[in-house]
N, C-alpha and C positions, 0 to 999 in steps of 0.2 A: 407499464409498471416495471417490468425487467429491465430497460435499458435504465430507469433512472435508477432503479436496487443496486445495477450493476455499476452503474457510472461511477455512484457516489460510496460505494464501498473502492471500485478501485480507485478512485480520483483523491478518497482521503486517507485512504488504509496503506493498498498494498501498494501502488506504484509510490507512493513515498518511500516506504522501506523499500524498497528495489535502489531508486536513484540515489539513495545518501542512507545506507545503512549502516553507518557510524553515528549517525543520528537520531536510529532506535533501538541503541546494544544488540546490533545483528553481529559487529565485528567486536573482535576483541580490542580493546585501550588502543595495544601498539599497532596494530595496524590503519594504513591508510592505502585508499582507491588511487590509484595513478592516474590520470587525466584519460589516457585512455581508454581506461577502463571503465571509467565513468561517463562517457562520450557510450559507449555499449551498453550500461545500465540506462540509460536515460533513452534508448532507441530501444531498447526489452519493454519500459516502463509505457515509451507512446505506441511501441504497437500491442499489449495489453490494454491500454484506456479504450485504443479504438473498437477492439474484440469486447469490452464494454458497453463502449458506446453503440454498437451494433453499426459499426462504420465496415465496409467492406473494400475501400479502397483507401490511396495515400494521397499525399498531396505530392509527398517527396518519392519523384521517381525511383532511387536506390530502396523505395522499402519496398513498392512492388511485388517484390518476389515474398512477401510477407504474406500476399493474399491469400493462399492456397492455407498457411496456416489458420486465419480469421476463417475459413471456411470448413476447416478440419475440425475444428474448437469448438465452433460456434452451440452445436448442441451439447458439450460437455458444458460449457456454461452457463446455459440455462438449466443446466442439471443443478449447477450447483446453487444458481440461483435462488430456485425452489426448497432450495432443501434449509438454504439461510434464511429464506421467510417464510419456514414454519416455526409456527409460536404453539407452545413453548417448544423448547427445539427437544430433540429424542435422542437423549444423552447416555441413552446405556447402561445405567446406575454409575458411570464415571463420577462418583463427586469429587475423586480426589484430582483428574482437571479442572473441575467446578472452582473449586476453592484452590486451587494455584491461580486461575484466570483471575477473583474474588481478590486475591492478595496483590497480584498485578496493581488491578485498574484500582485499587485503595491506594496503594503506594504512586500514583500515578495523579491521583485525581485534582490536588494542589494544581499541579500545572493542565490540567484540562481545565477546571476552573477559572485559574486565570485567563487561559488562552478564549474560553466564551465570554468573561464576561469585559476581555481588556477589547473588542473588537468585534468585527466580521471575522467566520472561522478561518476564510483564505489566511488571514495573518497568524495563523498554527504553523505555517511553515517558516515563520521567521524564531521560531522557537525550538531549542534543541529539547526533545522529551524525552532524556535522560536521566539517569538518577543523580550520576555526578556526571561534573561539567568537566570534565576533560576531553575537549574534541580536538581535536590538531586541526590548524585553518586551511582550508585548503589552497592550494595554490596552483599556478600553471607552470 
């Protein structure tokens, strides 16, 4: 059960915003990722999935030296694991993140909607979830 908690929180959550965080107002309007910069977001993003997936090696020789951290980690993540699926979760009396997150996913939920009911969810990443659509295209 942890590896697929984890998978599928990182696989839809966090390594999206990692590899194209202009894509979920992480960056501000003007800015944009340089190529390669984005080429290192996208290697942060797959050796996080595999520290999900409960993967301990690579395919790709140069990540390698990656292992040691998947091995460092690995109990921090099942920490956190555990701690995302306890229901209901132990919030502290914080409601006023409650109700900032509340306002988020309300302002948001037009395009979750669409996105579940135009498809399979894989087709969420062809979708920018944005409030406005100014993303600068990217190029090489």
């Amino acid at each position: 059960i942890r590896t697929a908690v984890a998978g599928f929180i990182f696989l839809r959550f966090f390594c999206p915003c990692i590899a194209s965080p202009e894509s979920f107002d992480i960056l501000s309007e003007n800015m944009v990722v340089p190529p390669s910069a984005r080429r290192t977001l996208l290697l942060i993003g797959k050796v996080l999935q595999c520290l999900a997936n409960g993967v301990t090696t690579f395919k790709e020789h140069y990540l390698e030296c990656m292992s040691p951290f998947l091995e460092k980690n690995r109990k921090k993540l099942d920490q956190f694991v555990q701690y995302i699926r306890e229901w209901p979760p132990n919030v502290n009396g914080d409601l006023d993140a409650l109700m900032k997150c509340e306002v988020l996913i309300h302002k948001k939920k037009d395009k979750f909607k669409a996105m579940l009911e135009g498809g399979s969810f894989s087709e969420a990443s062809n979708y920018k979830l944005r409030m406005n659509f100014h993303t600068k295209p990217y190029s090489r």
